[in-house]
C-alpha beads as a LAMMPS data file, in Angstrom:
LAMMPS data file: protein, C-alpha beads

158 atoms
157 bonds

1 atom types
1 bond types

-500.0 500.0 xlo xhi
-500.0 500.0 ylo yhi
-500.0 500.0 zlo zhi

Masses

1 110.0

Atoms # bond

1 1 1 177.302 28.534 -317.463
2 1 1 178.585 28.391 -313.861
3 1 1 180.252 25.321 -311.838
4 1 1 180.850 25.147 -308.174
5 1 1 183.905 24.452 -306.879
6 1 1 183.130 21.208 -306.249
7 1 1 183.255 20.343 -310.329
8 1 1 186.369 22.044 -311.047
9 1 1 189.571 19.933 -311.336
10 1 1 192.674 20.181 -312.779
11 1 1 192.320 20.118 -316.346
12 1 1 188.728 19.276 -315.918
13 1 1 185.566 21.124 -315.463
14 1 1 182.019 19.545 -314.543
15 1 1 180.363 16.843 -313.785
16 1 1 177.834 13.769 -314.528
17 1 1 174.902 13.290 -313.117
18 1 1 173.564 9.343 -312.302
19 1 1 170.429 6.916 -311.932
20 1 1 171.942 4.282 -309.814
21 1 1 170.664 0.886 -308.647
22 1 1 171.694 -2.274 -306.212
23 1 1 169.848 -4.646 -304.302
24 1 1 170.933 -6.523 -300.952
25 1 1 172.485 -10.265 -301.527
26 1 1 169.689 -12.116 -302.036
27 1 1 167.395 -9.804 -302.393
28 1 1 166.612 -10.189 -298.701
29 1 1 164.290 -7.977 -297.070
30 1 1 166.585 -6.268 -294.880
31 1 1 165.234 -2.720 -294.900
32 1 1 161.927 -3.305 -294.401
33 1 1 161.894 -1.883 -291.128
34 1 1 162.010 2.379 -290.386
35 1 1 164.866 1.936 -288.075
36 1 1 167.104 0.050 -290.904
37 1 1 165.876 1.898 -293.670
38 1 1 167.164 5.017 -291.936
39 1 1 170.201 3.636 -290.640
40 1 1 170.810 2.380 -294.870
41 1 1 170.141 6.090 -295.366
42 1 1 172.768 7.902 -293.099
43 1 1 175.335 4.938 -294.126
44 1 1 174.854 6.136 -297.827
45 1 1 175.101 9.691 -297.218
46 1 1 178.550 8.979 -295.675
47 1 1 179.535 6.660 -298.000
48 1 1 178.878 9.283 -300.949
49 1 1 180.782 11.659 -298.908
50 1 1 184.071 9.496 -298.217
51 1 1 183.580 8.969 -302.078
52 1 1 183.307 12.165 -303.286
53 1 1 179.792 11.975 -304.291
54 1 1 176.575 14.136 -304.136
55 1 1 173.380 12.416 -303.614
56 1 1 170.547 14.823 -305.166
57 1 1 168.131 12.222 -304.202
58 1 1 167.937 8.829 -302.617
59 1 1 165.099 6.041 -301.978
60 1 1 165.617 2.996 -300.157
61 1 1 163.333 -0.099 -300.434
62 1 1 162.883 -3.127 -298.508
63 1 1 165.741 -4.735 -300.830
64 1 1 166.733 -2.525 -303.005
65 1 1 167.795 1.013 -303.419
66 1 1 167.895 3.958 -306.069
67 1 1 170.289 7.460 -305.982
68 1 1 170.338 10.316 -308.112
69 1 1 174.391 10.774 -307.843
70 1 1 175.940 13.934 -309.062
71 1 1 180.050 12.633 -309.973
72 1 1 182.787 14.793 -310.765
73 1 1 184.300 13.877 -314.135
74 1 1 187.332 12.310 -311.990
75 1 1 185.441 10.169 -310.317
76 1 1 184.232 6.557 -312.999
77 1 1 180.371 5.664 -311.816
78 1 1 181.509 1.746 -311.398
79 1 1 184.232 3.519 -309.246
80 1 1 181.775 5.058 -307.120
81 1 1 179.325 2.486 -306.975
82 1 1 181.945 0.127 -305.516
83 1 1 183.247 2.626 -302.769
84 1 1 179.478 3.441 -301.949
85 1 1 178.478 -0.603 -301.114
86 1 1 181.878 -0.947 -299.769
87 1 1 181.771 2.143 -296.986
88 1 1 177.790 1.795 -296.511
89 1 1 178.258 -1.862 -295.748
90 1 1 180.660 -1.332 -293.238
91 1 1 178.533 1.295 -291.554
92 1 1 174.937 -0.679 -292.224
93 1 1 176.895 -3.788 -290.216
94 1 1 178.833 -1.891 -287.190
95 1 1 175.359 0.110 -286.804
96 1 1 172.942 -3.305 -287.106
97 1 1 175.375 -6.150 -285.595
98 1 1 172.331 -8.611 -286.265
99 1 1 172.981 -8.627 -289.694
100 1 1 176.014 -10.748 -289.761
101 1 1 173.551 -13.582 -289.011
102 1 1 172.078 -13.243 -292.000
103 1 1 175.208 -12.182 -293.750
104 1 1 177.716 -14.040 -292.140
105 1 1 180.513 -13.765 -294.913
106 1 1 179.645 -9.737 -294.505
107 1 1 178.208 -9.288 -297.589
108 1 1 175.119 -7.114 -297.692
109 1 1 174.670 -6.034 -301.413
110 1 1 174.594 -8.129 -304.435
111 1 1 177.393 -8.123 -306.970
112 1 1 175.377 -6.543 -309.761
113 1 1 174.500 -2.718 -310.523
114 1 1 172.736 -0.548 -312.600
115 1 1 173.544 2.877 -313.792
116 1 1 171.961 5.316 -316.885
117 1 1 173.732 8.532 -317.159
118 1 1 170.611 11.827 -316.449
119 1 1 170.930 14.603 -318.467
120 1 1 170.667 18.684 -317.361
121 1 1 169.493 19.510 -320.704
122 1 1 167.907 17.151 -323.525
123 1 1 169.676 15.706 -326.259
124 1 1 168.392 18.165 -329.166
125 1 1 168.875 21.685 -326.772
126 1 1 173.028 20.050 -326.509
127 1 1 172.832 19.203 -330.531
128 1 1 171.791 22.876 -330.777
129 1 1 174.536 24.553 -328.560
130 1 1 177.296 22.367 -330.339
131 1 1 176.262 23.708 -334.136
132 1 1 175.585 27.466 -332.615
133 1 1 179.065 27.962 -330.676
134 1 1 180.249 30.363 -333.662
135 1 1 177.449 32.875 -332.723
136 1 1 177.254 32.148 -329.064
137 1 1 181.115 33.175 -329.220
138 1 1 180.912 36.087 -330.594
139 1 1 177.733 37.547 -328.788
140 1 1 179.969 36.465 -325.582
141 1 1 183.254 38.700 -327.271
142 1 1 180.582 41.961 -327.855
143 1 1 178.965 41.779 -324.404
144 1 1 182.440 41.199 -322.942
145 1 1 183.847 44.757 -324.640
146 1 1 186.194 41.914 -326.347
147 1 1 186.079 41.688 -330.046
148 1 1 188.351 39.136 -331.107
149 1 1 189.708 40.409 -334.912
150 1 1 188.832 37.928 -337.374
151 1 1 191.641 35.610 -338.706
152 1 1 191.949 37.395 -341.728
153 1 1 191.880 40.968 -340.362
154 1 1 195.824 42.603 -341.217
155 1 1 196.743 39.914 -343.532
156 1 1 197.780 41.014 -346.746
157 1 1 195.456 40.095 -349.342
158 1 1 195.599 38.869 -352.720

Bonds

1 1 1 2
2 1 2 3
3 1 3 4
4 1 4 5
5 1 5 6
6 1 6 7
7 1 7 8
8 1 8 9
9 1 9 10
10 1 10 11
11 1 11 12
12 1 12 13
13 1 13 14
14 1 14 15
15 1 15 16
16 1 16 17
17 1 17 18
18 1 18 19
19 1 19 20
20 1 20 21
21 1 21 22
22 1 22 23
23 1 23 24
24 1 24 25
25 1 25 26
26 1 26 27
27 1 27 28
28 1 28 29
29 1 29 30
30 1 30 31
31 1 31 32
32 1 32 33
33 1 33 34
34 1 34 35
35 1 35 36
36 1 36 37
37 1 37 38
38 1 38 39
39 1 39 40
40 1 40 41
41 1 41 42
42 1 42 43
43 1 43 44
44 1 44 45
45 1 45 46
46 1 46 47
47 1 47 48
48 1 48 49
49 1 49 50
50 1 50 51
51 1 51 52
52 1 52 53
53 1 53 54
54 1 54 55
55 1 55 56
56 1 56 57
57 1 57 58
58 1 58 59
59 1 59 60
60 1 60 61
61 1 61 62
62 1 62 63
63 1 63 64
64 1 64 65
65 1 65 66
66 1 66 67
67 1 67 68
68 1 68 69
69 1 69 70
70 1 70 71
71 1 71 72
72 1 72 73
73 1 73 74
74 1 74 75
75 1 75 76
76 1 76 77
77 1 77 78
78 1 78 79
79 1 79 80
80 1 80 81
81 1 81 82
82 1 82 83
83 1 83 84
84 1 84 85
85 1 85 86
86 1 86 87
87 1 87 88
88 1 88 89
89 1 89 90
90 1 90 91
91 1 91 92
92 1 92 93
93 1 93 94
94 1 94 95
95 1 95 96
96 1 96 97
97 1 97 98
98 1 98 99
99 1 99 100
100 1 100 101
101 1 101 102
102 1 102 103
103 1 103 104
104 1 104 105
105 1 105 106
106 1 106 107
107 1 107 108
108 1 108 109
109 1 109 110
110 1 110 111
111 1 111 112
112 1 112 113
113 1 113 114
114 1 114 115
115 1 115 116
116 1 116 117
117 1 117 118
118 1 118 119
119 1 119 120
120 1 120 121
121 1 121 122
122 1 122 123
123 1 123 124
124 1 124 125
125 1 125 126
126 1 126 127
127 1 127 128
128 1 128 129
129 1 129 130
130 1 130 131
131 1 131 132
132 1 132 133
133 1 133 134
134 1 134 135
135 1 135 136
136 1 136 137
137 1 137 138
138 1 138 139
139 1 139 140
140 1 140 141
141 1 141 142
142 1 142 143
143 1 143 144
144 1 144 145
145 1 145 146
146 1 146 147
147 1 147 148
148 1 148 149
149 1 149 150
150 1 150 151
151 1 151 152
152 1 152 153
153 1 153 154
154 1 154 155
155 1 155 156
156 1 156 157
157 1 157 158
């Protein structure tokens, strides 16, 4: 299997991939409107940049809003939860000033979240790869011109 670039660390390799949930203090209304609802939009797409975050998909409600958020395996999902509200606040209140009437101590999502982790593949087709590695290995060392000796091979024996 291939990564991009984007998953591969230092000492780490891939990523985790997010169903993530907040509402707005309150559960006030505030996006019910095109022109908010987009502006919510471009403020998370930034945020998710600034934290180092993919956003496969996105869907914004009137007070709430759900991501599909792909995470390198440096980044924690409370960790990038928190620096999403936090940036796409800021953004969502410099781009809709009116809001701090309703907000006035500049808080526009609630303090709770909600996050599952999504699979790529299903639980039984990862159980699978896990107890077939031995085989997978060693059709990987043939097609590769790379036969590893076996552990045994030009030990004496007896």
């Amino acid at each position: 299997m291939k990564y991009s670039n984007n998953f591969v660390h230092q000492h780490a390799i891939g990523k985790s991939t997010w169903h993530i949930e907040w509402c707005t203090k309150y559960r006030y209304k505030v996006f019910k409107s095109d022109y908010n609802k987009n502006i919510c939009i471009i403020a998370l797409e930034e945020a998710a940049k600034k934290a180092n975050v993919v956003l496969l998909e996105r869907e914004v409600e009137s007070e709430h809003l759900h991501l599909i958020a792909e995470l390198p395996l440096t980044v924690a999902p409370t960790d990038a939860i928190r620096k999403i509200k936090s940036i796409s606040a800021r953004i969502i209140f410099a781009l809709i000033p009116k809001l701090h009437l309703r907000y006035p101590k500049g808080k526009l999502w609630s303090r709770g979240k909600f996050a599952i982790s999504v699979g790529n593949i299903t639980l039984e087709k990862a159980k699978e790869y896990v107890k077939n590695q031995k085989a997978h290995h060693a059709r990987n060392e043939v097609l590769n011109g790379n036969p590893r000796p076996s552990r045994n091979e030009g030990q004496p024996t007896g």
